[in-house]
C-alpha positions, 0 to 999 in steps of 0.5 A: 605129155610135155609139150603141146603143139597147140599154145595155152593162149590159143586155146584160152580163146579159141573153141577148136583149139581149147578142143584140141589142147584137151585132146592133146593132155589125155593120158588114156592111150585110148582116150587120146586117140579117141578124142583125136578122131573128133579134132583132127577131121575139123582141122581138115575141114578148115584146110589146116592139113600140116596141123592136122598131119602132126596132131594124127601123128601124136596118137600111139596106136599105130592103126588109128595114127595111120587112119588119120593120116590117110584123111590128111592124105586125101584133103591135101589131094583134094588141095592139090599138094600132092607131093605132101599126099604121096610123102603120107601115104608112103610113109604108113607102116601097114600095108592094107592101109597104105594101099588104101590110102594110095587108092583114096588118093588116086580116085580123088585126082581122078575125080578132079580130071587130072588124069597125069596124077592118077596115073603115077599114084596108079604105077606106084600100086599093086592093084591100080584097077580101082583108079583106072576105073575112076579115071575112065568113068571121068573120061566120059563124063567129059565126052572122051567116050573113047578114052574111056574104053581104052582106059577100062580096056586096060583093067584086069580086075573084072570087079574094077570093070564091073564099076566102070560100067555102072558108073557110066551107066548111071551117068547116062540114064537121062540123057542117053539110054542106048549108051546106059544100057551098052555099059550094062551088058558090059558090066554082065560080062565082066561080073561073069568073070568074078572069081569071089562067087558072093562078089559076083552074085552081088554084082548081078543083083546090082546090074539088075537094079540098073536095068530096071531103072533102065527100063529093060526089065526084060534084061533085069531079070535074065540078070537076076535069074543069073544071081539067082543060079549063082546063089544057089550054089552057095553054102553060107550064110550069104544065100538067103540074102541074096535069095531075098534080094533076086526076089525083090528084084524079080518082083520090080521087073515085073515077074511075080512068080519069079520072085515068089519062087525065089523067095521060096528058096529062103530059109532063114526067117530073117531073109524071108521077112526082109524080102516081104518087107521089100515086096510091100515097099514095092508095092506101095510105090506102084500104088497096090496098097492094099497088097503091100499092108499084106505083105507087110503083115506076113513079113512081121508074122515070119519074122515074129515066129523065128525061135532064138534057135533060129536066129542067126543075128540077134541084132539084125532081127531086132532092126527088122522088127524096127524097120516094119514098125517104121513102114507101117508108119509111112503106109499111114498105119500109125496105131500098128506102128507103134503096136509093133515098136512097143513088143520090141524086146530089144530096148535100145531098137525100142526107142529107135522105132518108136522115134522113127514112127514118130518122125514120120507121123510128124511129116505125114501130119498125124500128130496126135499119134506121133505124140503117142509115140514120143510119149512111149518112150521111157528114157529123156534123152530119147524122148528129147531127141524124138522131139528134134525127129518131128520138129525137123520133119515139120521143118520139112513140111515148111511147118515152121511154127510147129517145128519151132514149138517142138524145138522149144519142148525138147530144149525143156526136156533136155535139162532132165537127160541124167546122162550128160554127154546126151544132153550137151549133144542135144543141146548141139543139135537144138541149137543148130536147128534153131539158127537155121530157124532164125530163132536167135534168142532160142538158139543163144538159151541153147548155147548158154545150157550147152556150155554149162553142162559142157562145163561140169563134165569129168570126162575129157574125151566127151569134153573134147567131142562137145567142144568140137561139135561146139566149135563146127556149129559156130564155124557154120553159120559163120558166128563171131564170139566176143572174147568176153563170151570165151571165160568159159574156156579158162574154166575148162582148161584149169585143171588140165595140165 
């Protein structure tokens, strides 16, 4: 690339921009783009759309261009320059996008009450619905209930409908049940009409949900039985989910035997263990314990006896085994936790798991536990960022001198991590917790090993994304850097054209 738009000088002195003089040299068509994702939203954060907008328009792939663009498109609605939003938006090539960018736009005027404006990006779009949806649910938020009828009246997508509804509904739980409940069977009418039956199914599930935090379970599980016969007369993968999600909704109504007859509808092991999985939740929320370490346990057995034959999706399957170990954790059942993180075969899901039990062994103060599930861990980085999981529940727990010495041992982890953009990531993360900590001579040792590793790093797309990350922690907690402090920059920018 010949010209930069951002200046050798700025970037010598400047973290962001260092960042974005990088980005802007990277000949991998992908690399660039990439490394664009990461600038180009922190330039909107700062306001700086006109920036934001010529470097999004630097990238060759047009799908990716396009994407960034309609972020700029959304932060100048946000800032009120709306003809700069419509002139973006209107000038995208594809025309999923520039629908999508339209809309975004719409429901963000529509958000800020300025109904004028939503309703010309509105007549400007071939489905306009979404925005007339926003614009209703901000109308009665505003008290102007029949301005809100009027508006939904004049929606002809019943999906469009549908989240009217809801979202008044949700609005109105506190401080006005009558009218929540109104919405709601509104919003069953309207989902009767939805053409797309796994919408429709998906849309009565939702309903459902709303009822019972309406307290009408008896309108929730009419709702249900309606998703439940719906599903039924599906063929696809999608009817065992929903079958699992009637379940779980039928049991939070206040019907076991109408879930358990729903879930016996499911076939598929996954499903069925996921909506067990839900049941024990249930459970355990309404203080019936001992049956939701029951249903936990019958939910692992299903899942661990599906064949590969079986299996539908690998992927979901190991994040349900990672899941159960997880809850096994909250329902205070450490030793099975990590029992059943540790027979994931999935390595990737096994260190996830075992960094989830952890974490939540920390907030529930069975330390010695959590520290048998960092220390199952094989892989450093991991185990550094296990470490940041229990500090910070720590944190949360007002716990500060543990979370601080949990902080202080994965800083010393972290220097092992091979993998270099793990370790400049968790640097990062280590230093942001200890400012919020107040542990400054922490927090400066973390910024200084950040730096060094940022330094001897080859790749200048994960250069860029640790600068970023560099510069948006910096910007956050409001630090001035002397200039004397910025050599490293010279360093980073020496072999960069």
């Amino acid at each position: 690339m010949s010209e930069h738009l951002i200046s050798r000088e700025d970037a010598e002195s400047d973290l962001l921009a260092c960042a974005a003089y990088i980005a802007e040299s990277i000949n991998s068509g992908d690399g660039h783009a990439e490394a664009m994702l990461t600038i180009v939203p922190r330039y909107l954060a700062k306001g700086n759309v006109d920036l934001a907008a010529e470097l999004a328009n630097t990238v060759d792939d047009p799908f990716t261009r396009e994407k960034l663009l309609v972020r700029v498109a959304e932060k100048c609605a946000q800032i009120d320059d709306d003809e700069y939003a419509a002139q973006l938006v209107e000038a995208l090539e594809d025309f999923g996008l520039r629908a999508e960018g339209f809309e975004r736009v719409g429901l963000i005027k529509a958000g800020k009450g300025q109904f004028d404006a939503a309703r010309k990006i509105a007549s400007s779009m071939p489905h306009p619905d979404f925005v007339y949806s926003a614009i209703a649910v901000k109308q009665f938020a505003d008290g102007d209930r029949e301005g809100a009828d009027k508006t939904i009246a004049e929606i002809s997508f019943p999906e469009a409908r549908v989240s009217a509804h809801l979202n008044i509904a949700h609005s109105s739980f506190a401080e006005n049940a009558e009218a929540a409940v109104e919405h709601l069977d509104l919003a069953a009418t309207d989902a009767a009409e939805i053409e797309h039956d796994e919408e429709k199914i998906r849309s009565f599930v939702e309903i459902g949900n709303f009822f019972i935090e309406a307290k009408r379970n008896d309108r929730a599980i009419e709702t249900f039985d309606k998703a439940r016969a719906f599903a039924e007369g599906l063929d696809n993968v999608h009817r065992d989910a929903f079958f699992a999600a009637v379940s779980i909704g039928f049991l939070r109504a206040g019907s076991q035997e109408l879930s358990d007859r729903a879930l016996d509808l499911v076939a598929d092991k996954t499903q069925m263990a996921t909506g067990l999985l839900g049941h024990a939740r249930h459970f355990w929320n309404v203080e019936l314990k001992d049956d939701a370490v029951e249903s936990l346990e019958e939910s692992y057995a299903i899942l661990r006896s599906q064949r590969d034959a079986e299996t539908r999706n690998s992927k979901d399957r190991f994040g349900l085994f990672t899941a159960i170990a997880a809850q096994f954790a909250a329902f205070d059942k450490g030793e099975r936790s990590i029992e059943i993180a540790e027979g994931i075969e999935d390595e990737s899901e096994r260190m996830s798991a075992l960094s989830q039990i952890a974490a939540i062994l920390s907030l529930n103060d069975a330390d010695e536990m959590a520290r048998h599930a960092v220390n199952a861990i094989p892989e450093d980085a991991q185990r550094t960022f296990a470490l940041i999981g229990m500090s910070d529940a720590k944190a949360r727990n007002e716990q500060k001198d543990a979370a601080v010495t949990l902080l202080s041992e994965a800083l010393g982890l972290a220097e092992t991590v091979p993998q270099l953009a793990s370790r400049t990531s968790a640097y990062n993360e280590l230093a942001k917790r200890f400012a919020k900590l107040e542990e400054a001579d922490q927090f400066d040792v973390s910024v200084e090993k950040l730096i060094e590793t940022m330094t001897s790093i080859k790749s200048e797309t994960i250069r860029v994304e640790a600068l970023t990350d560099l510069a948006s922690l910096i910007d956050d907690i409001g630090l001035e850097i002397p200039p004397e402090d910025l050599d490293f920059l010279k360093t980073l920018l020496r072999d960069v054209s």
